[in-house]
Structure formats: C-alpha cells, structure tokens
mmCIF file of the C-alpha atoms, coordinates in Angstrom:
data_MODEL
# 
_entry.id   MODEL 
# 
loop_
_atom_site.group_PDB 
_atom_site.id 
_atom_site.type_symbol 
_atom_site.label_atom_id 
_atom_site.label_alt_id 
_atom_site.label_comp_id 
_atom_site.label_asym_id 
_atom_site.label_entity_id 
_atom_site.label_seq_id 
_atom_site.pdbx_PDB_ins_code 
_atom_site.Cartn_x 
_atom_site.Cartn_y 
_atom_site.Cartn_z 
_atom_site.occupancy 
_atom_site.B_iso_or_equiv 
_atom_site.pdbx_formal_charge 
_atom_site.auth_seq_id 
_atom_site.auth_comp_id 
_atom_site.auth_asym_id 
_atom_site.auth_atom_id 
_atom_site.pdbx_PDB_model_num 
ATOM 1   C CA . UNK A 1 1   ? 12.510  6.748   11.790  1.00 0.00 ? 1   UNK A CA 1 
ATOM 2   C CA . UNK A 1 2   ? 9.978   4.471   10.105  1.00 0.00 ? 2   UNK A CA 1 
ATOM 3   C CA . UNK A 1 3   ? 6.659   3.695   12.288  1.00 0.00 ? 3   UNK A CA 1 
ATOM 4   C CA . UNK A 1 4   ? 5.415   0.429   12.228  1.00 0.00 ? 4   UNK A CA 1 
ATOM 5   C CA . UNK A 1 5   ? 1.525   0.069   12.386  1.00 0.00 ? 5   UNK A CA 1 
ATOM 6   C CA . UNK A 1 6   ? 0.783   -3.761  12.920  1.00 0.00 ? 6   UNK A CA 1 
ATOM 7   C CA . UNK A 1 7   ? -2.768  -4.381  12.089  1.00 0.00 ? 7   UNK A CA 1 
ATOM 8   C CA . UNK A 1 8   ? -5.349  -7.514  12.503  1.00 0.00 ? 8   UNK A CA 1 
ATOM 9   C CA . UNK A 1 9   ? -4.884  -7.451  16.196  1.00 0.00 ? 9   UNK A CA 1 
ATOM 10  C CA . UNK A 1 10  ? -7.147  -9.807  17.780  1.00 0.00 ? 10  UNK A CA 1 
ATOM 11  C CA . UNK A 1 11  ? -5.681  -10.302 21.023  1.00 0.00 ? 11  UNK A CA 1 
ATOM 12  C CA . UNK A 1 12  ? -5.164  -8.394  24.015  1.00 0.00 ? 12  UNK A CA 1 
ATOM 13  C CA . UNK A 1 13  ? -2.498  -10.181 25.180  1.00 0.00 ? 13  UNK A CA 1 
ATOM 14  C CA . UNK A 1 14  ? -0.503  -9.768  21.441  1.00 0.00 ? 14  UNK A CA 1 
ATOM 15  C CA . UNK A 1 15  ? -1.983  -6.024  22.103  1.00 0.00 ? 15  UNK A CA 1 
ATOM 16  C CA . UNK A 1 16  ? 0.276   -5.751  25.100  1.00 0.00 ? 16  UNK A CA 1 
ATOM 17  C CA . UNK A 1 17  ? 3.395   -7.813  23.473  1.00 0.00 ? 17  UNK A CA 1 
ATOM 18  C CA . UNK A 1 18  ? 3.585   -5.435  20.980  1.00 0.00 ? 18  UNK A CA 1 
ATOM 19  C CA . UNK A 1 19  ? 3.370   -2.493  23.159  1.00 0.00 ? 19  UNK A CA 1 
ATOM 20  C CA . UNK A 1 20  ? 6.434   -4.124  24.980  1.00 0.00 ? 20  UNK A CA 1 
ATOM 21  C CA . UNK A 1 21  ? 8.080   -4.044  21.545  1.00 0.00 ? 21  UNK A CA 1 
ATOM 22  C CA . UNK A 1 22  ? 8.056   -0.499  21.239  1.00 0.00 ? 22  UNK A CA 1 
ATOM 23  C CA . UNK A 1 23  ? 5.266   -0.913  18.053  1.00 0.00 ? 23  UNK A CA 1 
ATOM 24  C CA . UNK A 1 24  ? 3.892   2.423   17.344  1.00 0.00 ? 24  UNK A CA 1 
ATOM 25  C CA . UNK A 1 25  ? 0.113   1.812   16.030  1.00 0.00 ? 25  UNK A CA 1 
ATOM 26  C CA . UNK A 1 26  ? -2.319  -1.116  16.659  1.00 0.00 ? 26  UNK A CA 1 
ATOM 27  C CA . UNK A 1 27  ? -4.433  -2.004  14.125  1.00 0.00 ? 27  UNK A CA 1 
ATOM 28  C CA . UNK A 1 28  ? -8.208  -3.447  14.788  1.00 0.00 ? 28  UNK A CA 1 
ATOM 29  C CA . UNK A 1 29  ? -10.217 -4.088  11.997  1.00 0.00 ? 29  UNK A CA 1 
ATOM 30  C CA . UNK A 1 30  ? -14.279 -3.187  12.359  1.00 0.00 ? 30  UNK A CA 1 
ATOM 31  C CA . UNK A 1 31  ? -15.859 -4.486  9.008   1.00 0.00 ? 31  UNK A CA 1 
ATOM 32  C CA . UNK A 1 32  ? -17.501 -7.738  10.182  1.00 0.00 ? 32  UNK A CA 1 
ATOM 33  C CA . UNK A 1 33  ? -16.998 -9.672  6.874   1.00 0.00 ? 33  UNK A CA 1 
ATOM 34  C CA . UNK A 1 34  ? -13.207 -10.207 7.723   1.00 0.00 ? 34  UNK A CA 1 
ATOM 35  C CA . UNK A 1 35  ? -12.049 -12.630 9.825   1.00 0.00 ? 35  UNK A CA 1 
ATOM 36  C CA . UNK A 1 36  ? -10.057 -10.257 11.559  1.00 0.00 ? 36  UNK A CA 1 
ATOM 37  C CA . UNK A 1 37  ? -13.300 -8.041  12.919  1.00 0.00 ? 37  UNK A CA 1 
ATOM 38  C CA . UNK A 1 38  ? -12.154 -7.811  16.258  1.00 0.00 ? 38  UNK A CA 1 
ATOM 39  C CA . UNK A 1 39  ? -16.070 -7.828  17.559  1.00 0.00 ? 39  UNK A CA 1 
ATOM 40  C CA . UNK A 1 40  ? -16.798 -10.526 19.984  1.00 0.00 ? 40  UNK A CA 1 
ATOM 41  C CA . UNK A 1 41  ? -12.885 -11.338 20.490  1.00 0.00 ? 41  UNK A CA 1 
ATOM 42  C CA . UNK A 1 42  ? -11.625 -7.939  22.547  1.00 0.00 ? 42  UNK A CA 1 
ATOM 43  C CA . UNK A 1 43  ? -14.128 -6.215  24.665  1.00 0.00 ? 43  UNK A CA 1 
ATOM 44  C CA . UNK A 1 44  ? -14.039 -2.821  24.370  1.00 0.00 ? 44  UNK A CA 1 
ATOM 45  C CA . UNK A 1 45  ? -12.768 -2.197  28.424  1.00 0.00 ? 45  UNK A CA 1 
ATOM 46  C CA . UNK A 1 46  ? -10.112 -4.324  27.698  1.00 0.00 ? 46  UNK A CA 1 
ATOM 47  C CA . UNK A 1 47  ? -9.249  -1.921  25.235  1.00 0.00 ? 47  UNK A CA 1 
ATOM 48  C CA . UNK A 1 48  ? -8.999  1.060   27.997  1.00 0.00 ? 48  UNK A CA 1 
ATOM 49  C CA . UNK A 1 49  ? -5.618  1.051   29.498  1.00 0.00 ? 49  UNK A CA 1 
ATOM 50  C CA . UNK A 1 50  ? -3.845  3.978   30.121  1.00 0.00 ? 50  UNK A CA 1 
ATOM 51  C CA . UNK A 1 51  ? -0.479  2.564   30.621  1.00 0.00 ? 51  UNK A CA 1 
ATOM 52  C CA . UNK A 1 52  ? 0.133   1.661   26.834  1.00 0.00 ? 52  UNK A CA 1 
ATOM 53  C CA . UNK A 1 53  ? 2.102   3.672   24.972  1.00 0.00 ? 53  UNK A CA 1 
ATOM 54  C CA . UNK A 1 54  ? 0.777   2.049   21.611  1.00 0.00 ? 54  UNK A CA 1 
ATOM 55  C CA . UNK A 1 55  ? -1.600  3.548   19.482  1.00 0.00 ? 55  UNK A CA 1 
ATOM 56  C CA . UNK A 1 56  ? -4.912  2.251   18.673  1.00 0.00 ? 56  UNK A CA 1 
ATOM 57  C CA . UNK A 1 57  ? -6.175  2.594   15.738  1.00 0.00 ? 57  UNK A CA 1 
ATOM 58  C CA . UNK A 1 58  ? -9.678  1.496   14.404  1.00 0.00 ? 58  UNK A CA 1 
ATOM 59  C CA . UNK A 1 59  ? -9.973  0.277   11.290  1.00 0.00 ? 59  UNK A CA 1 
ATOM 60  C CA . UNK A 1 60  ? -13.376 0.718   8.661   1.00 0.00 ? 60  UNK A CA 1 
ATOM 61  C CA . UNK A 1 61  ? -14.710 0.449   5.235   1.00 0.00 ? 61  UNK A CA 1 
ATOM 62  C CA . UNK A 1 62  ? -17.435 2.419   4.243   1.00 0.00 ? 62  UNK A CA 1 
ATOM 63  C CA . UNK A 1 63  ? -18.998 2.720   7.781   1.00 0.00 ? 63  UNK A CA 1 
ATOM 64  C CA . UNK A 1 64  ? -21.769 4.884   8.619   1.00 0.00 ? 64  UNK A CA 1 
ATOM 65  C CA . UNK A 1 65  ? -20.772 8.088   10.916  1.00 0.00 ? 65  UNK A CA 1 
ATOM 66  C CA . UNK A 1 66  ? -22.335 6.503   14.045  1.00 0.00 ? 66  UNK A CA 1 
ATOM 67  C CA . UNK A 1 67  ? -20.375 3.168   14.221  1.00 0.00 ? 67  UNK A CA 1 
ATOM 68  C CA . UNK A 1 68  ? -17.596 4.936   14.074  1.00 0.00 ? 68  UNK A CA 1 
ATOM 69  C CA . UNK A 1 69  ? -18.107 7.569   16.717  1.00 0.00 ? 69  UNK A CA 1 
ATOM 70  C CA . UNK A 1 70  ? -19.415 4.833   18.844  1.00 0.00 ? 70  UNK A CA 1 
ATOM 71  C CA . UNK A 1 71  ? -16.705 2.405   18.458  1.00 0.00 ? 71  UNK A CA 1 
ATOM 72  C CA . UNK A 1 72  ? -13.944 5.809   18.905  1.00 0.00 ? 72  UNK A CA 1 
ATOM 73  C CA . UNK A 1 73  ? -15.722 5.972   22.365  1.00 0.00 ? 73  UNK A CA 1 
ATOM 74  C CA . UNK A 1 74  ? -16.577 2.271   23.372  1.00 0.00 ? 74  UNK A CA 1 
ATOM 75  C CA . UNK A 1 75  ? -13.081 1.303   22.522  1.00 0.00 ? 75  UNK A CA 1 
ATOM 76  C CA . UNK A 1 76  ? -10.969 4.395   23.409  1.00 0.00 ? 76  UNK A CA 1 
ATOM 77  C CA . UNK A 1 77  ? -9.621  4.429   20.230  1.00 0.00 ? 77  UNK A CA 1 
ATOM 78  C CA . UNK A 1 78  ? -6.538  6.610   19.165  1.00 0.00 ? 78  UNK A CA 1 
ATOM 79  C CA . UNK A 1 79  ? -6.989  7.051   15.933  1.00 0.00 ? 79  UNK A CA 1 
ATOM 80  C CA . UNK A 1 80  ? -9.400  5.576   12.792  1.00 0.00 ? 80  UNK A CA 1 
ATOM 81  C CA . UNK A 1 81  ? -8.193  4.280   9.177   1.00 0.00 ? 81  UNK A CA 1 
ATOM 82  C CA . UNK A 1 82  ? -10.982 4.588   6.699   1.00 0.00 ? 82  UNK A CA 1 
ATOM 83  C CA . UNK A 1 83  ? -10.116 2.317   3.656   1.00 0.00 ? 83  UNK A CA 1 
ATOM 84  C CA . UNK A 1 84  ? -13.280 2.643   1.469   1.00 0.00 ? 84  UNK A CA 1 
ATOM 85  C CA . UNK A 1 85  ? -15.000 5.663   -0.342  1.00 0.00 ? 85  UNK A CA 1 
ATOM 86  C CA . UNK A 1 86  ? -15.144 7.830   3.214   1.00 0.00 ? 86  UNK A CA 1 
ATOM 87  C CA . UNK A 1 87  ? -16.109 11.634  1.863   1.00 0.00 ? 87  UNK A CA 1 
ATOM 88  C CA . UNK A 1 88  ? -13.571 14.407  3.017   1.00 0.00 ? 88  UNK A CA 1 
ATOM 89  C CA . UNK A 1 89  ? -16.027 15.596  5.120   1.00 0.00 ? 89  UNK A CA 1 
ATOM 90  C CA . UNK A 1 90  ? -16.316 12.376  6.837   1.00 0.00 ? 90  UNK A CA 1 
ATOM 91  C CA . UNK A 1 91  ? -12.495 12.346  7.741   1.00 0.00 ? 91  UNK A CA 1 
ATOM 92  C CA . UNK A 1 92  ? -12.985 16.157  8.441   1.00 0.00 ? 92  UNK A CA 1 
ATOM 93  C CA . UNK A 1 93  ? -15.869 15.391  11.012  1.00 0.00 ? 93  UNK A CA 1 
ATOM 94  C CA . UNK A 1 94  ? -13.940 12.682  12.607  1.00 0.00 ? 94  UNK A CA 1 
ATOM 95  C CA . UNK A 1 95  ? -10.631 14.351  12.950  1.00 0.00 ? 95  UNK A CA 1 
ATOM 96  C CA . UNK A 1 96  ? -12.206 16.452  15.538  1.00 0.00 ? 96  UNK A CA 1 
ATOM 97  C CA . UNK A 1 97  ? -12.483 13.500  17.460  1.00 0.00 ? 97  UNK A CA 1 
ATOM 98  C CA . UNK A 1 98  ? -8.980  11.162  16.625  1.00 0.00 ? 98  UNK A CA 1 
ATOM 99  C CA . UNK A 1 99  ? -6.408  11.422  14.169  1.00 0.00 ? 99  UNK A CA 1 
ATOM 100 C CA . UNK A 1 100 ? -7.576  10.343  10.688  1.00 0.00 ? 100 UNK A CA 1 
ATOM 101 C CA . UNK A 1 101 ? -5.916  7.941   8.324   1.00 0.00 ? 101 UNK A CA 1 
ATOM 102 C CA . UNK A 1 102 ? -7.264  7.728   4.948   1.00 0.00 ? 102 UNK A CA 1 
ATOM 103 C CA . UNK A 1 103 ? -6.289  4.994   2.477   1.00 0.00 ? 103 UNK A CA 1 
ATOM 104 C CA . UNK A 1 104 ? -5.834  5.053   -0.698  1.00 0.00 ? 104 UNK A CA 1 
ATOM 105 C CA . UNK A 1 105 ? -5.606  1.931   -3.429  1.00 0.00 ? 105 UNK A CA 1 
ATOM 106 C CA . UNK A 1 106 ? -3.044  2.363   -5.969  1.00 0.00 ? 106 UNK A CA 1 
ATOM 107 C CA . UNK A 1 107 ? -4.768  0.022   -8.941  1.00 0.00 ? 107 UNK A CA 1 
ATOM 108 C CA . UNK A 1 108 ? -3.030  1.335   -12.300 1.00 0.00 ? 108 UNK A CA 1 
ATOM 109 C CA . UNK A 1 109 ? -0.296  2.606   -13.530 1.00 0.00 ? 109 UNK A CA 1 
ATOM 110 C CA . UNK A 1 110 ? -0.030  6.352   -14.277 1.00 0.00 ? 110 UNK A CA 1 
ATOM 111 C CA . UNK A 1 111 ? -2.685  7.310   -11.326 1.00 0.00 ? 111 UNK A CA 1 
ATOM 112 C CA . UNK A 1 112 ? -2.532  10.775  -10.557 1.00 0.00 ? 112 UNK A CA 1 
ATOM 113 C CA . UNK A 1 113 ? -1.603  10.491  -6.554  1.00 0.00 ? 113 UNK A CA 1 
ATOM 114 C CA . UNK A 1 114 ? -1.396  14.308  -6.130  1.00 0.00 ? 114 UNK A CA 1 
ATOM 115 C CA . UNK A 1 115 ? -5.101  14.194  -7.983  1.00 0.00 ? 115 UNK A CA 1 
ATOM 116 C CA . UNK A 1 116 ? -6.128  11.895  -5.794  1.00 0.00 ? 116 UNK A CA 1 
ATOM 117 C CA . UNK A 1 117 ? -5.311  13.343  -2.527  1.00 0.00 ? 117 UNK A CA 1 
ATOM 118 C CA . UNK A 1 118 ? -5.947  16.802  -3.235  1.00 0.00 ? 118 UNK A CA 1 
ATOM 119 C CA . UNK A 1 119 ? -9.527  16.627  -1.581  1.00 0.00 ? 119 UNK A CA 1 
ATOM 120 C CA . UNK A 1 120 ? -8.118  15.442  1.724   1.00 0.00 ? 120 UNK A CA 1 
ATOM 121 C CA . UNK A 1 121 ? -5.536  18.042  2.052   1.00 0.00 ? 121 UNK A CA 1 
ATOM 122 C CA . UNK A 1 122 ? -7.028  19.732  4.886   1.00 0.00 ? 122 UNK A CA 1 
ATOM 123 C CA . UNK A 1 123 ? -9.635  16.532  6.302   1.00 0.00 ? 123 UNK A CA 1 
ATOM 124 C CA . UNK A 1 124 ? -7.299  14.355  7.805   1.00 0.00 ? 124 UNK A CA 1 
ATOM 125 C CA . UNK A 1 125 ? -3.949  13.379  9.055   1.00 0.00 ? 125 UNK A CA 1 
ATOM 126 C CA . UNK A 1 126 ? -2.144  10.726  7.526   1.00 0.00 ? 126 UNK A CA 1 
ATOM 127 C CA . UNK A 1 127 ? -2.787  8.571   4.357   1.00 0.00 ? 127 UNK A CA 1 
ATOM 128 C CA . UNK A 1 128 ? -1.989  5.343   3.465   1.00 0.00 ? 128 UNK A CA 1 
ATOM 129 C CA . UNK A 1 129 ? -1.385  3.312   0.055   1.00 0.00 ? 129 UNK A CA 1 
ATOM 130 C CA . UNK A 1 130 ? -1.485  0.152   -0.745  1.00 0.00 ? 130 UNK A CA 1 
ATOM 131 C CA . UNK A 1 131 ? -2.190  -2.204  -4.035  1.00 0.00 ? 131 UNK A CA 1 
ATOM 132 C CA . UNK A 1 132 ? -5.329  -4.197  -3.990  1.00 0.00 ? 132 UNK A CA 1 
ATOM 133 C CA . UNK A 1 133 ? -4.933  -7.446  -2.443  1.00 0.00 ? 133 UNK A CA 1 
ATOM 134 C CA . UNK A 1 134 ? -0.905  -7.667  -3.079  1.00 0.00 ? 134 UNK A CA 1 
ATOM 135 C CA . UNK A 1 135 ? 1.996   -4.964  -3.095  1.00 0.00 ? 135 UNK A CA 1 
ATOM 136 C CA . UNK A 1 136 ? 2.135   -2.183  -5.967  1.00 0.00 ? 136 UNK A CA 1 
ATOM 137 C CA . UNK A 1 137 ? 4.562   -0.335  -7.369  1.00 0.00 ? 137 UNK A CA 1 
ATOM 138 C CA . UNK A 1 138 ? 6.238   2.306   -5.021  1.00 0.00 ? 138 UNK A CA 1 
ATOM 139 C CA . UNK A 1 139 ? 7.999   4.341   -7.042  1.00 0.00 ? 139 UNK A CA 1 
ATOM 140 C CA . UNK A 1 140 ? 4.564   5.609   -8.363  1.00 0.00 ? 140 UNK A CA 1 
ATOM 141 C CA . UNK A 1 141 ? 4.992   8.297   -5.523  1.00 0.00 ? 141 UNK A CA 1 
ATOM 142 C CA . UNK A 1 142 ? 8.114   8.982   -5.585  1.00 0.00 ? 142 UNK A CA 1 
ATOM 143 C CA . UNK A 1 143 ? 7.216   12.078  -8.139  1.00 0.00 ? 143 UNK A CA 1 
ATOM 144 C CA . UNK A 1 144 ? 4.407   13.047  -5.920  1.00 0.00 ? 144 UNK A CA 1 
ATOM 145 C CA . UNK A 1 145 ? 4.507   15.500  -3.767  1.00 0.00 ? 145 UNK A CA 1 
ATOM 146 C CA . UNK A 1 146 ? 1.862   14.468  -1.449  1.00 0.00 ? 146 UNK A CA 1 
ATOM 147 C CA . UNK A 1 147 ? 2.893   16.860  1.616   1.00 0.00 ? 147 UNK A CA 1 
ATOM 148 C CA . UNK A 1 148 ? 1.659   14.387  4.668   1.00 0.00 ? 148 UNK A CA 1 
ATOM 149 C CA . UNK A 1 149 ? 2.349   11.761  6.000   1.00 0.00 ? 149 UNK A CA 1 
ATOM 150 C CA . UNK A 1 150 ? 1.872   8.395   5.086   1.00 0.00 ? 150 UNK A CA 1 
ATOM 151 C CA . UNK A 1 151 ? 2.076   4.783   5.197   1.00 0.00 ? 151 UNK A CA 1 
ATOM 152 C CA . UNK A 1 152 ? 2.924   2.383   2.472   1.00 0.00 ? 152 UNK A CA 1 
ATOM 153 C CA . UNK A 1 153 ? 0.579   -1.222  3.216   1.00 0.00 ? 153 UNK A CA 1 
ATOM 154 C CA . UNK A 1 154 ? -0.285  -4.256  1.649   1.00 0.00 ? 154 UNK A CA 1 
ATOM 155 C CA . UNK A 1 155 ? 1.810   -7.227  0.434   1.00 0.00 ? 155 UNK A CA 1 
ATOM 156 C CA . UNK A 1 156 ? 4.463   -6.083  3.150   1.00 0.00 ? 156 UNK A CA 1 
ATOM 157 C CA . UNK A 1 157 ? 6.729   -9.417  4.562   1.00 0.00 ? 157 UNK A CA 1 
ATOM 158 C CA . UNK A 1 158 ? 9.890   -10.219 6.435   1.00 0.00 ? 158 UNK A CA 1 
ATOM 159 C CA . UNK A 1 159 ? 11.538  -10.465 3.365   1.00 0.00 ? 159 UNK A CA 1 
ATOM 160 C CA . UNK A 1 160 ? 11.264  -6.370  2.364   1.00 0.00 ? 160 UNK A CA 1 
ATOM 161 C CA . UNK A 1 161 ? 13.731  -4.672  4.611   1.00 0.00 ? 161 UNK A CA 1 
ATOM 162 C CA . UNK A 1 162 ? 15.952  -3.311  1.919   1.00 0.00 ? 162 UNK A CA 1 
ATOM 163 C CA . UNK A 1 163 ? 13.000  -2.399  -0.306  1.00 0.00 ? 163 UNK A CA 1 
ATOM 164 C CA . UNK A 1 164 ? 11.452  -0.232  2.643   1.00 0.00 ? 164 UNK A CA 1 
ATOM 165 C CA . UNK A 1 165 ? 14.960  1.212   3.580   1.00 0.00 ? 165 UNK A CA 1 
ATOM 166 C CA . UNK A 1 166 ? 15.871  1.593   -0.294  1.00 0.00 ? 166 UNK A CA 1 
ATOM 167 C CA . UNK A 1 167 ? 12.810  3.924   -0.479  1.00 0.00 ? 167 UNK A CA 1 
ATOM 168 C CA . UNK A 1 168 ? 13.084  7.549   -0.350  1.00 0.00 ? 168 UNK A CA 1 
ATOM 169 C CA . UNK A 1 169 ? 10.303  10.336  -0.227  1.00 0.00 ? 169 UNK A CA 1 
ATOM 170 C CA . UNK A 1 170 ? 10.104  13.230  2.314   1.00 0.00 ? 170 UNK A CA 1 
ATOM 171 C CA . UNK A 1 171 ? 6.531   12.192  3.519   1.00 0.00 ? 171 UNK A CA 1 
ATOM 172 C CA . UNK A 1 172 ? 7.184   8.953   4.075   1.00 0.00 ? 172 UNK A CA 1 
ATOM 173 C CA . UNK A 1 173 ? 6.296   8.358   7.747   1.00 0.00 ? 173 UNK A CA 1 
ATOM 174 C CA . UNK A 1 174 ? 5.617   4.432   8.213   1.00 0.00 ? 174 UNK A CA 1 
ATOM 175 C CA . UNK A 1 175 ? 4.376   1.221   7.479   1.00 0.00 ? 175 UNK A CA 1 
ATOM 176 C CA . UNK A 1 176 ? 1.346   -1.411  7.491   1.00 0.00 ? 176 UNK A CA 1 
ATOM 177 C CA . UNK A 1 177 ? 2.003   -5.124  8.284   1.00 0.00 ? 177 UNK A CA 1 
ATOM 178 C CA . UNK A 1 178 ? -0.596  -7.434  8.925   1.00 0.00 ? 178 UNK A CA 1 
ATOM 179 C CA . UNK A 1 179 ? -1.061  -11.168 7.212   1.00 0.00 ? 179 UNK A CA 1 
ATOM 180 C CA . UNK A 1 180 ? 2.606   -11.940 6.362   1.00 0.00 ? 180 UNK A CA 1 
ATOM 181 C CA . UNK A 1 181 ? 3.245   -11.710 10.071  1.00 0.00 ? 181 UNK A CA 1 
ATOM 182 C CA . UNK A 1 182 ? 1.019   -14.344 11.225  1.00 0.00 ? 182 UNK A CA 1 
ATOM 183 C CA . UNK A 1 183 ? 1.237   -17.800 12.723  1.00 0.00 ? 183 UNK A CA 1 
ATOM 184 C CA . UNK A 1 184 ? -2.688  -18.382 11.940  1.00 0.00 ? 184 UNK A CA 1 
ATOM 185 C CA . UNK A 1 185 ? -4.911  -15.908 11.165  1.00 0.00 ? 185 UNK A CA 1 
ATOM 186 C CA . UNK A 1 186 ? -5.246  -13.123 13.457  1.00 0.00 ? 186 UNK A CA 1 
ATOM 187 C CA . UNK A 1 187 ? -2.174  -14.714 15.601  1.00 0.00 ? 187 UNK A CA 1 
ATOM 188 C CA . UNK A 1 188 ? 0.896   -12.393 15.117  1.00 0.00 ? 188 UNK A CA 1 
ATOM 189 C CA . UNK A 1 189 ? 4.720   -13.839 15.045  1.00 0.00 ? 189 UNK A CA 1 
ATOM 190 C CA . UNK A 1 190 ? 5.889   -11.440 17.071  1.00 0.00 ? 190 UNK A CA 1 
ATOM 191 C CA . UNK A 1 191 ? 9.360   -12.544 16.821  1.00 0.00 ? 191 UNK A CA 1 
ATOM 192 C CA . UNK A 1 192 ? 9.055   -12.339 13.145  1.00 0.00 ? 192 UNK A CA 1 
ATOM 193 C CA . UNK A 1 193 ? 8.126   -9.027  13.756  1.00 0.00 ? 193 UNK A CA 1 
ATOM 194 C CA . UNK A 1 194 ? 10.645  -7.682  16.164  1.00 0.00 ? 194 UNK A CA 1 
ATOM 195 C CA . UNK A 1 195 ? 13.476  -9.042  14.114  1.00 0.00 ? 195 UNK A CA 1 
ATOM 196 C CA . UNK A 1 196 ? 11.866  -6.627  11.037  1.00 0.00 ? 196 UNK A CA 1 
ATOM 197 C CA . UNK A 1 197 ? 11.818  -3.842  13.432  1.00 0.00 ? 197 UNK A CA 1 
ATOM 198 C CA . UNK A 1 198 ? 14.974  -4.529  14.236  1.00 0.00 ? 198 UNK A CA 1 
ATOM 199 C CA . UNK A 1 199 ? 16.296  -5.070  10.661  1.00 0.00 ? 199 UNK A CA 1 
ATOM 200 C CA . UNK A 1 200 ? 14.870  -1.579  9.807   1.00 0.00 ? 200 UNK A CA 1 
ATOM 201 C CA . UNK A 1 201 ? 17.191  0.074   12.306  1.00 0.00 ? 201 UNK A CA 1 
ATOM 202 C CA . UNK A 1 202 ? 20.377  -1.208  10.977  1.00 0.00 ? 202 UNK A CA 1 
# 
C-alpha cells in the first residue's frame, strides 16, 4: 500500500474532502514566507476534530523548538515534517510529542543516503526525499538500505503513476503531492487527486 500525504492544505473544507477520500496525511505548511503558511487562513480549533481519520501533519523549516511545540498543541497536530537543518536531537525531543518526519534533499549525484541518515536512525520516524525545487533521480536509493520508512516528494504529478508503481525498495512507505495538484495555489483538484489514488491501486 502506498500512503498518500497531500500537503499545502489551506482549507478546512479541502481538509475534510480529503479525509472523505480516504487520504492518509494532511500537510500544513508553518514557514510564513510561503504562500501556503496556513497562519491566518485555518484557525487552529478548526483544526481539532476528532472524527477525522486523516493525519495532520505540520510542516517547518528551521523553526525554533517553541513554535513547534506550540503549534503541535494549538493545532492538535499528528505529526511534524522538518525540512531544513533540524539537529537529531531536535527530531528526538519532538518525537516524544508526535511522530517525526525528517526530510532530506537529494542535490547530487553519488550522495551517500545511508551517510546521510545515519544520525537520525534512532530520532525520528519517517523520512522523506525529495530534489530541490523539481523531481530527482529515484533510483539513487534503490542501493540504500535506509531501514524506515519514507516518502519520496517533490516534482510529483498526475502524470507519474507507473513511475511510483515501477519503483521498488522495502522502505518505501508513501508519497508527497502538493503543487501539481492544484487549481490555484493552495486550492487542491481533488478529483485530480482521487483519480491518482485510484490509478495507484490498479
């Protein structure tokens, strides 16, 4: 089964769409230089509803400790993606709280990804890769042995179905979609994206 994390929510109401769809993760983005920042468009007690089955997840880059402690409590948050230089004792501290994505940018050939993990082994619960800005190169990790869970991100469309089915690594858990899903910024298609959930299943 691959999860689907949709992320650049900015909407409650697309927040309880993709619930209906059976979306595993919810993505809101907290650094307040992207369009996306989901401050002062969902208040956090809209945020606090126990009858979604969707995860939320709580997106930074390089925060300090506080904001995100405060924003795991203000918003109820499920889980928190940290996409910038976070320390493995940051994710460490914070996976006492929620369950801990780290992300990782793939930026070169040759990167050691084993290397490159190895600190966060035992400090959080999931990682992520993507390229910078656009898609990179999965078969980088396919010789990688990783041993967690992860997501592949960035670059992902409607168009990648075979790529995603076509590739194979035993930690491979899910995926990140976000701005080729969109009708306008921050405005998901969800039809776009329940026909790629549905594609995957085929």
């Amino acid at each position: 089964m691959i999860h689907i994390k949709v992320s650049g929510i900015t909407e409650v109401k697309q927040l309880n769409q993709l619930d209906g769809l059976d979306i595993d993760y919810a993505g809101f983005i907290f650094f307040k230089d992207s369009p996306l920042c989901i401050t002062g468009k969902i208040k956090p007690e809209e945020l606090k509803n126990d009858d979604l089955e969707i995860k939320t997840v709580g997106i930074f880059k390089n925060p300090e400790m506080i904001e995100v402690l405060d924003a795991i409590e203000y918003y109820s948050l499920d889980a928190v993606e940290l996409s910038g230089d976070e320390s493995p004792e940051m994710c460490e501290d914070l996976s006492s709280a929620v369950e801990v994505i780290k992300t990782f940018q793939i930026t070169r050939d040759g990167i050691d990804i084993d290397e490159l993990v190895a600190p966060y082994d035992d400090a959080c619960d999931y990682y992520q890769f993507e390229g910078k800005e656009q898609a990179f190169d999965w078969s980088l990790l396919k010789k990688s042995r990783i041993e967690k869970p992860f997501f592949l991100g960035s670059g992902i469309g409607p168009g990648d179905i075979k790529k995603i089915k076509s590739f194979k690594h035993p930690d491979f858990f899910g995926i990140d979609i976000n701005e080729h899903f969109e009708k306008s910024i921050g405005v998901k298609d969800l039809v776009s994206i329940l026909q790629f959930k549905q594609g995957l299943k085929k």
